[in-house]
N, C-alpha and C positions, 0 to 999 in steps of 0.2 A: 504494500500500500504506500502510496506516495502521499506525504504530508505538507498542506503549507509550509512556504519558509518559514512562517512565527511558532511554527512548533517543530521546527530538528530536533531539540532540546528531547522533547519528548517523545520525538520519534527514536532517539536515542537511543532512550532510557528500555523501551519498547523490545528494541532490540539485542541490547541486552539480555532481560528479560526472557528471552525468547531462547537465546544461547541457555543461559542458565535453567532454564526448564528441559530444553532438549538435553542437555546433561547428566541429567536428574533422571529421564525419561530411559537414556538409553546408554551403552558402552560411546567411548568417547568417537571408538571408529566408526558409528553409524553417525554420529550427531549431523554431518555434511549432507549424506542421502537423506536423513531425516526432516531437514529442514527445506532439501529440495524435493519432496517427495508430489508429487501432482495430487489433486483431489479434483473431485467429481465435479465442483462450481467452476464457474468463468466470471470474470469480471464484466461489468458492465453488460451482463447476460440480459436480452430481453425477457423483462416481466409478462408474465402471465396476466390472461385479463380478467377480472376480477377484484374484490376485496378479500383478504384472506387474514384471519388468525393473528395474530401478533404474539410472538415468546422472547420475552425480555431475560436475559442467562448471564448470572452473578458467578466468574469462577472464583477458587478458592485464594486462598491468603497470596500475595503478591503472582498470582498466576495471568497469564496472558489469554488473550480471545482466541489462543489455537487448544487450548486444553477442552472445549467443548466442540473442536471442528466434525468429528465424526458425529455426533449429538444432532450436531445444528442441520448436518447436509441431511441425515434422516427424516429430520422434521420439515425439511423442506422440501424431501422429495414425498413428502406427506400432505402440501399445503398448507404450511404454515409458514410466516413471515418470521425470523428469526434475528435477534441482535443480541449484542455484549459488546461487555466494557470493559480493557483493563482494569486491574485493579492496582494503583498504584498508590505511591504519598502523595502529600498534601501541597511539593513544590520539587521542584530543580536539587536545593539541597536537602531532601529528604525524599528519596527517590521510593524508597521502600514504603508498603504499605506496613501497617500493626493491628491489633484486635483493639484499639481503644476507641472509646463512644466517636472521638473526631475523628481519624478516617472510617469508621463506620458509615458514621452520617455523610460524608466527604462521597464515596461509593454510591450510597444512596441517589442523592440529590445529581452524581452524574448520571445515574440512570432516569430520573425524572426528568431530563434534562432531555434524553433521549427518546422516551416516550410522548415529551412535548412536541416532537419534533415528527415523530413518524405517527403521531396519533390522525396527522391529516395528510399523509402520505396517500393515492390513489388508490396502492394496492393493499392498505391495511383498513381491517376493520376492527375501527375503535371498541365495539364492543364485544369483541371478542380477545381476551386479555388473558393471560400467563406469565407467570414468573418462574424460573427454575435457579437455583444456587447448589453449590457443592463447597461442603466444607463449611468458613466461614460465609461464603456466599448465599448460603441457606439461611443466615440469619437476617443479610442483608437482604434478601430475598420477602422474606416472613415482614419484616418493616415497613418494605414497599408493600406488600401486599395490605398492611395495615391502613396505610395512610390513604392506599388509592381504591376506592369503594369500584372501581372498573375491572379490578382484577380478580378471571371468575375460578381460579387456581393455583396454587403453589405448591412447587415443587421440590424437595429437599432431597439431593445427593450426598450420604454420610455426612449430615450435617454436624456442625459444630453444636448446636441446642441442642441433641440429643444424648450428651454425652455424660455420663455424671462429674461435675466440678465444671463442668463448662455454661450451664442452664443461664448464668449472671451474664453471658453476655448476649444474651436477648430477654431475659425475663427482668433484670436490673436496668434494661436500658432506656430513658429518660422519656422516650415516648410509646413506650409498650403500655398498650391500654388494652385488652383483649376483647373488651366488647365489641370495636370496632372493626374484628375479623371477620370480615362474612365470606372470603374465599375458600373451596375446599381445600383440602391439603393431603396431598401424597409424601411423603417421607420412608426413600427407600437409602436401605441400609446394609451394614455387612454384618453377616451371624457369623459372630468369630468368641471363641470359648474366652472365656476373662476380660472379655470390654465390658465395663458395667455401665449401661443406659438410663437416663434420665428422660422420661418425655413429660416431666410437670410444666413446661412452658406452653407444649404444644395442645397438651389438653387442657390446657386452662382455656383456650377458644372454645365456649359455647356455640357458639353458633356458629360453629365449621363444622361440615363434614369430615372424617379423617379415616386415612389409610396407614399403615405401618407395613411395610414389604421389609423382608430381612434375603439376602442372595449369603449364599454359604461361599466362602472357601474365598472369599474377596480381600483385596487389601485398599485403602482409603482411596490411592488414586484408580483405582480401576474401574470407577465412577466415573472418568473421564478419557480421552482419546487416548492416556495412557496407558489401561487393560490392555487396550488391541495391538499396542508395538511388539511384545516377546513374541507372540505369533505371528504376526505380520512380516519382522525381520528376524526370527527365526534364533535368539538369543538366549541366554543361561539365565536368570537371576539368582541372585546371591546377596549374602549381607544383610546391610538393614534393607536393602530395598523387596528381597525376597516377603513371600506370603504364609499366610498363617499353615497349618498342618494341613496337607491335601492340596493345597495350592498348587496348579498346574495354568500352563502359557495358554493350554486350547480353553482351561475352563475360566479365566479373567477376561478371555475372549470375546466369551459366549456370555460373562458377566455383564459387559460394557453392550452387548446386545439386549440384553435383559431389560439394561437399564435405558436402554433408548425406549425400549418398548412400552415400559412402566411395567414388568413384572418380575416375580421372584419365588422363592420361595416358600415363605412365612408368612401369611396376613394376616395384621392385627386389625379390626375396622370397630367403627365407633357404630353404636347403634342406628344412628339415622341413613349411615352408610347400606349397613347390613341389610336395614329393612327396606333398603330400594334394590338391595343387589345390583350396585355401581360395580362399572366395568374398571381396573386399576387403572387402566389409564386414564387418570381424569384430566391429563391435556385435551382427550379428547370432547372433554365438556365444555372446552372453549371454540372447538371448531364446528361445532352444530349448530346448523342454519339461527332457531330461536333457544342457543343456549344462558344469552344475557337473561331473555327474559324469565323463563323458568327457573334461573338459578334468584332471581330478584323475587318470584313468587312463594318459591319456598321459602326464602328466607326470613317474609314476614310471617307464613305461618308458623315458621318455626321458633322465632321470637315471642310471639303470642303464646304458641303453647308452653315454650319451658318459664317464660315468665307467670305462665298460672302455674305449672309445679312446680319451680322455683327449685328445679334440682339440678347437678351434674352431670352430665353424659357420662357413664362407662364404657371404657373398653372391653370386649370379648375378643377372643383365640380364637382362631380359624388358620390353619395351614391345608395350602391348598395340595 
């Protein structure tokens, strides 16, 4: 991508960025083919005609917009309009992003920023709105979806909220107000022996729907276009990068497929889920023709009703 002159700076930084993650990603002798490796889009590709879908995608702590590239080309060879954002610091000398409330909200506000912008784009339709995040981008994710009453779902890849000791930095954070969540919410994860889970932030949303997908045998990035590299280029992992017990190249593979798909293999779902028998993929409740409206119809009935019982939604077990 070519950047105005007033931002080399952070085309820079971008690049960077991008080294260090392909690093991370892969043995150093692939990092060159990796970065030149072709994908399925073209630039300046004539649009489809139509309004379609909008999925707004937070990756994780100082991660680039190639960490969700296999993600995004699925969903859009699906019909849906896809963006992301860097996630970087706050300037020039502070290159790096951190978990603190200011680049939190700093992430945020660049994605509202984005959504301002493509919400009257030709080929998106405004009311048809998704958020997806991994990692710490699931919390930034969860925020937006707080604040913006247009968003008819979110998405949490191994999110950082669900973690135990981690919950404060979305349930501590200065404008978590959970009444205001009315998107549903999917939140797929990795079933790995000794992670101990926290989801008291995410059930504190009364009036969301909610999903809980667990994919066995995953490690944190395999939630992103990183699963699909050992198999793709055919490589060893080891060290800390290696995976939990059972961990194999075809099955991280077939992970990152899973999770494109929105499925797994654990479902936890909340009652009001249950009793519609919603499909996991509740992206695709943004792309149905009158999805805005039905998800706005429910929503009052279902404010009414738990406001006359005045109780909690539980969670039940279901493994599918």
């Amino acid at each position: 991508m070519i950047a105005p002159e007033e931002f080399a700076g952070f085309q820079a930084i971008l690049r960077k960025h991008d080294r260090s993650s392909g690093a991370l990603s892969v043995p150093d002798a692939i990092v060159p083919k990796l970065l030149t490796t072709p994908m399925a889009g073209h630039r300046d590709a004539q649009p489809a005609n139509g309004r379609f879908p909008l999925v707004l995608y937070f990756p994780g702590l100082n991660s680039t917009t190639k960490t969700a590239c296999t993600l995004a080309e699925f969903l859009a060879s699906h019909g849906y309009v896809v963006a992301a954002v860097a996630l970087v610091g706050a300037s020039y000398e502070t290159p790096d992003q951190s978990n603190t409330q200011g680049d939190i909200e700093a992430s945020v506000r660049d994605m509202e920023s984005v959504w301002a912008m493509l919400r009257n784009d030709p080929s998106v339709d405004p009311a048809r709105l998704a958020v997806v995040g991994h990692s710490l981008g699931g919390i930034e994710a969860i925020i937006f979806a707080m604040r913006n009453e247009n968003v008819l779902a979110a998405v949490g890849l191994d999110a950082t909220y669900g973690f135990e000791g981690m919950t404060q930095y979305l349930a501590g954070f200065y404008s978590y107000v959970t009444r205001s969540m009315r998107a549903a919410i999917l939140d797929l994860r990795r079933n790995e022996e000794g992670i101990k889970l926290d989801p008291s932030a995410i059930r504190a949303f009364r009036f969301s729907e909610k999903d809980w997908i667990k994919i066995p045998r995953m490690r944190h990035m395999d939630f992103t276009t990183t699963g699909m590299l050992p198999q793709v280029f055919q490589f060893e992992v080891s060290g800390p990068m290696s995976g939990p017990k059972g961990w194999t190249r075809e099955g991280a593979w077939r992970g990152s497929q899973a999770t494109c798909r929105g499925r797994g293999g654990c479902r936890r779902r909340s009652p009001q889920s249950r009793r519609r028998g919603r499909s996991s993929t509740i992206a695709a409740r943004a792309g149905s023709a009158d999805g805005a409206r039905r998800v706005r119809q429910r929503g009052r009935r279902r404010r009414s009703i738990q406001a006359r019982a005045g109780r909690r939604s539980r969670l039940r077990s279901q493994c599918l």
